[in-house]
C-alpha positions as a Python dict, from the first residue, in 0.01 Angstrom:
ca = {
    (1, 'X'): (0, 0, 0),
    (2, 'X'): (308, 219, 18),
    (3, 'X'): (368, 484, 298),
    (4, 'X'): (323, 862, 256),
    (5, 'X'): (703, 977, 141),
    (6, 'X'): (815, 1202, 419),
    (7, 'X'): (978, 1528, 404),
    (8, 'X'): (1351, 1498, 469),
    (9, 'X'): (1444, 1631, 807),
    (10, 'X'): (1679, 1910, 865),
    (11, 'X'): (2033, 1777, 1061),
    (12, 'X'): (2045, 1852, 1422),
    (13, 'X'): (2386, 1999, 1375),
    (14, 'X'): (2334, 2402, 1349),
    (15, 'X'): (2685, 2397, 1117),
    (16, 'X'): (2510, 2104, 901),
    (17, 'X'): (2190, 2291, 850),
    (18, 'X'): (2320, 2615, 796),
    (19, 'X'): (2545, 2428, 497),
    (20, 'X'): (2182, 2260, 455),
    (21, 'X'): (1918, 2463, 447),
    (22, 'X'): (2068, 2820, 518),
    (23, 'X'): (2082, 3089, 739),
    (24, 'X'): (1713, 3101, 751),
    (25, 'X'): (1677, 2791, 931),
    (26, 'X'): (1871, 2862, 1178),
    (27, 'X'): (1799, 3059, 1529),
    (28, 'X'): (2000, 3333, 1636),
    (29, 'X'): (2126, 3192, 1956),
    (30, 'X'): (2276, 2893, 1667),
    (31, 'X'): (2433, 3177, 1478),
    (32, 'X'): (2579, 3320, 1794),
    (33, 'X'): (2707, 2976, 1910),
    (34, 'X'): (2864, 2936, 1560),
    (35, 'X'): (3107, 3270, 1602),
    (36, 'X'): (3183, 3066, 1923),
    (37, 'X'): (2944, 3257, 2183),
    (38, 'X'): (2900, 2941, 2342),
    (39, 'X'): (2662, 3102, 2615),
    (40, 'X'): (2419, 3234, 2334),
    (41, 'X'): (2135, 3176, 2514),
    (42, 'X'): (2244, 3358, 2832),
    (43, 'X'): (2371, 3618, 2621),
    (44, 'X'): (2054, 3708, 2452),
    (45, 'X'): (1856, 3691, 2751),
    (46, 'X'): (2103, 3934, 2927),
    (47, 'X'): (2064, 4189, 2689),
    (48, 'X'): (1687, 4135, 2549),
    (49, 'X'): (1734, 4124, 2221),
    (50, 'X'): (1970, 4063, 1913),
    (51, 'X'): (1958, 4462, 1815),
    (52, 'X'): (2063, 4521, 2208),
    (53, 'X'): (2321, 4255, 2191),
    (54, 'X'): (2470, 4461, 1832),
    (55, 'X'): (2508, 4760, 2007),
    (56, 'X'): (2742, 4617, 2230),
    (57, 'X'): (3154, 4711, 2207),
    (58, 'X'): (3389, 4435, 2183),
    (59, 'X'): (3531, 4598, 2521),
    (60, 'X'): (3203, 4543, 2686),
    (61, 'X'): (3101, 4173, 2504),
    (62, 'X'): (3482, 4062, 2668),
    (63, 'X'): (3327, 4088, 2995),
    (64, 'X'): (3051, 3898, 2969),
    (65, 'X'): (3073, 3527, 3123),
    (66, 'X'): (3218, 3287, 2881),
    (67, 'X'): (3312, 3515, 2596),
    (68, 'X'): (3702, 3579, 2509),
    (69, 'X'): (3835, 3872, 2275),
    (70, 'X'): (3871, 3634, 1996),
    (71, 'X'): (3516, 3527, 2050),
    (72, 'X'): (3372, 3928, 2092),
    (73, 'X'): (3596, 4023, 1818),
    (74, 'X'): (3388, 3744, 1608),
    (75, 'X'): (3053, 3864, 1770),
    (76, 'X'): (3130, 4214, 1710),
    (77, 'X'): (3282, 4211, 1296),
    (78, 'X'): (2925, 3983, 1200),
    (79, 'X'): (2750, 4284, 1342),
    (80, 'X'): (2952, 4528, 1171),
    (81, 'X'): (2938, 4361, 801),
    (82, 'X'): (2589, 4363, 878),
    (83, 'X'): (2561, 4707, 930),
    (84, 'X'): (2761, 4753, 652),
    (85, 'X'): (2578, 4575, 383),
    (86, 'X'): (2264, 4780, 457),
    (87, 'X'): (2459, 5132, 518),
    (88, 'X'): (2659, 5136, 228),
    (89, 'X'): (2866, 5481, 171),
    (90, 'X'): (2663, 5678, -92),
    (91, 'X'): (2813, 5579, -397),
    (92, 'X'): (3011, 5919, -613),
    (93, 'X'): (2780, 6026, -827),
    (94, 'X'): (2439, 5980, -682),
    (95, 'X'): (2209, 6257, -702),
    (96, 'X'): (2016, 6342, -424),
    (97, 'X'): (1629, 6423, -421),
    (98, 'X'): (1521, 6421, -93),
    (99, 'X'): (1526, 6412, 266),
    (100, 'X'): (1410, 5986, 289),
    (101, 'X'): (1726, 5935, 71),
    (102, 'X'): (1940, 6039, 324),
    (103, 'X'): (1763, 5804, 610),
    (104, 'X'): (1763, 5526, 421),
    (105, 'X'): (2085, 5504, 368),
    (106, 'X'): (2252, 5621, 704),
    (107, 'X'): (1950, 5472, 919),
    (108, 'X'): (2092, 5116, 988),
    (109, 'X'): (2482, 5257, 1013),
    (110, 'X'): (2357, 5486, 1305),
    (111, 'X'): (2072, 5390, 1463),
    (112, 'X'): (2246, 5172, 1750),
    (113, 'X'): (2511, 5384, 1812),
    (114, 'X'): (2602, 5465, 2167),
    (115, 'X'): (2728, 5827, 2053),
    (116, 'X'): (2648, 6070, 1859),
    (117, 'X'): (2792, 6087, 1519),
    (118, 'X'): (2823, 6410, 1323),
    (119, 'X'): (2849, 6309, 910),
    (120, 'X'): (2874, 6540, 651),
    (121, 'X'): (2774, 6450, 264),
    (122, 'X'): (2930, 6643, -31),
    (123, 'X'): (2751, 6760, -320),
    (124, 'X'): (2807, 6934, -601),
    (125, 'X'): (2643, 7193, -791),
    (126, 'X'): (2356, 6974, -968),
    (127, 'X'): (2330, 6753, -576),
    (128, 'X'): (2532, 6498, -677),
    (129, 'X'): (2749, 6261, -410),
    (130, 'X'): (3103, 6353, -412),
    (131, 'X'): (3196, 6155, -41),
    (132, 'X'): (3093, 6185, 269),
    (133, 'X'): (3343, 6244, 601),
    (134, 'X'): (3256, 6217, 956),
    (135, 'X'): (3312, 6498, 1154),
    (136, 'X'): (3276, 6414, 1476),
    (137, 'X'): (3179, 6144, 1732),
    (138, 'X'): (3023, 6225, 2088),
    (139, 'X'): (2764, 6469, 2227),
    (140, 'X'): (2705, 6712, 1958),
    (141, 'X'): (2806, 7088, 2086),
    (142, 'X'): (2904, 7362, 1900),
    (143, 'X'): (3257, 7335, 2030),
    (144, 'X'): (3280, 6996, 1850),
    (145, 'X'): (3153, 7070, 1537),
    (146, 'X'): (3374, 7308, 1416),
    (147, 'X'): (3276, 7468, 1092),
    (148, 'X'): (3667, 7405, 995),
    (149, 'X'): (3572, 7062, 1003),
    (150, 'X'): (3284, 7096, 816),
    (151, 'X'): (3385, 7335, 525),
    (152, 'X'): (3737, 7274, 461),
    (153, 'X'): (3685, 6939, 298),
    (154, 'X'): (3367, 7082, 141),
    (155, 'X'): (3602, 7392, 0),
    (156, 'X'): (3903, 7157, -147),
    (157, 'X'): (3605, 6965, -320),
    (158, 'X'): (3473, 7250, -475),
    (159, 'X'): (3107, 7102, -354),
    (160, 'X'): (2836, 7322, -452),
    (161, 'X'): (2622, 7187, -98),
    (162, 'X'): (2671, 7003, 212),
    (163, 'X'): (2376, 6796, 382),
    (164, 'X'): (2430, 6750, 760),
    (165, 'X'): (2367, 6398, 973),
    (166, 'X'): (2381, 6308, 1263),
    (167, 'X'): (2224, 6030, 1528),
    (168, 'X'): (2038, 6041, 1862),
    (169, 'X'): (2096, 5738, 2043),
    (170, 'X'): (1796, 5771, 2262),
    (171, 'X'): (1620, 5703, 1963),
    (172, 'X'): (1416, 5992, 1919),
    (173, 'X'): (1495, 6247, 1652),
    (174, 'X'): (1343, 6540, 1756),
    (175, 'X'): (1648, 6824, 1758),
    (176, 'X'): (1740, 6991, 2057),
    (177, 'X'): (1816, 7365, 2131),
    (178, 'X'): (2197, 7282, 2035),
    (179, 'X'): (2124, 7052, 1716),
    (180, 'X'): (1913, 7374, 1623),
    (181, 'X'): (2237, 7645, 1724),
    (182, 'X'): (2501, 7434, 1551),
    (183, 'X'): (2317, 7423, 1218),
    (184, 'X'): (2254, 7795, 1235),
    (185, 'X'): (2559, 7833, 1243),
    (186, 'X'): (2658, 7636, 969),
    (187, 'X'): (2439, 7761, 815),
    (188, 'X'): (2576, 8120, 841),
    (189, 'X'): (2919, 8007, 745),
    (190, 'X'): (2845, 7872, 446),
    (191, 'X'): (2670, 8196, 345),
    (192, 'X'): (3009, 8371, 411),
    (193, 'X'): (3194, 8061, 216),
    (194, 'X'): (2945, 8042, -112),
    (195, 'X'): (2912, 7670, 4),
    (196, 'X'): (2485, 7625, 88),
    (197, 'X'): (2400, 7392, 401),
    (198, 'X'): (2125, 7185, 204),
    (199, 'X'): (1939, 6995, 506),
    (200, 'X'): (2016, 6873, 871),
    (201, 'X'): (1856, 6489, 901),
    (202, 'X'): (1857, 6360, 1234),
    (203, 'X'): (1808, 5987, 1277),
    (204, 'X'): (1650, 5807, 1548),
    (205, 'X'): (1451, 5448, 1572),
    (206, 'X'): (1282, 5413, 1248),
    (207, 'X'): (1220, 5765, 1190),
    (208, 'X'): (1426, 6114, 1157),
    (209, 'X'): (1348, 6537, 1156),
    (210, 'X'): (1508, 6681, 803),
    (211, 'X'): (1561, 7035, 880),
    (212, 'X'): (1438, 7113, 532),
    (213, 'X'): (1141, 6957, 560),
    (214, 'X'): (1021, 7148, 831),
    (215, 'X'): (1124, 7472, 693),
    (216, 'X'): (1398, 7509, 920),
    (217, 'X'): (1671, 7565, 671),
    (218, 'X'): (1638, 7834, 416),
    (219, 'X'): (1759, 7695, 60),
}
């Protein structure tokens, strides 16, 4: 009688099975030893979780027991590309329809931030991409956000409409007084400049507030 064959087992070696059987079969504390973070473990505990542990600044991961700057510099760049491959820059071109477009493509680029960060995207007269800039990083004031900043690249552009983005790191995207102030007046320059402020989307943990949407903005 012959014996059941047996599934072959997966090497005990996280660099074998990753070359193996892929990234899915691996944990995250192997992924994290593999960039070097030899104290994965501790490290996750630490901070709770892998999002919490993305959020973290090279600066910051350098301080943490065990890990060098070569090693947080590793950490920190897999996070990044990360980011990166699922907040890609709106490619030239694109036209815009509405407000979800706008989160789904900015909501995994922002959404761990620390700071605020104030990005503006260029459109032209039928809403189609022309590039976006960022404006500004920290607490958004009105003092920051300059409408220089904000309509002199739209101007050279010739963009027919600007949408306004920008991040709460506390997660929740309701505006405040001064998200409301600073977008009405925006909104008021770009009356004066012949250059319309299309919609304010503010993104927060899985969800945002469009401006338009609520019939905050007058198009």
């Amino acid at each position: 009688m012959h014996p059941h064959p047996r599934y072959p087992q997966p090497p005990e070696d996280p660099q074998e099975r990753l070359l193996t059987c892929g990234a899915e079969a691996l944990t995250s504390r192997d992924l994290l030893g593999l960039l070097g973070a030899g104290p994965a473990k501790a490290l996750l505990r630490r901070h709770g979780s892998l999002r919490s542990l993305a959020s973290v600044s090279p600066l910051e991961l350098q301080r943490e027991r065990g890990i060098g700057p070569v090693t947080a510099a590793r950490v920190a760049a897999a996070f990044a590309l990360g980011r990166r491959l699922h907040g890609q820059r709106m490619p030239r071109g694109r036209r815009l329809r509405e407000s979800g477009e706008i989160f789904a493509c900015f909501h995994e680029r922002l959404r761990d931030l620390k700071k605020e960060r104030f990005i503006t995207v260029l459109l032209d007269g039928k809403n189609r991409v022309i590039r976006e800039d960022l404006v500004s990083e920290g607490i958004l004031t009105a003092s920051l956000v300059h409408p220089r900043e904000v309509f002199s690249p739209a101007i050279r552009e010739a963009a027919g409409g600007v949408v306004l983005i920008h991040n709460h790191p506390s997660g929740d995207p309701e505006p405040s007084a001064e998200d409301i102030e600073v977008t009405r007046r925006l909104c008021a320059v770009g009356e004066l400049v012949g250059i319309r402020i299309l919609d304010h989307v503010v993104i927060g943990d899985g969800r945002y507030v469009s401006f338009l949407e609520r019939g905050m903005i007058d198009t």
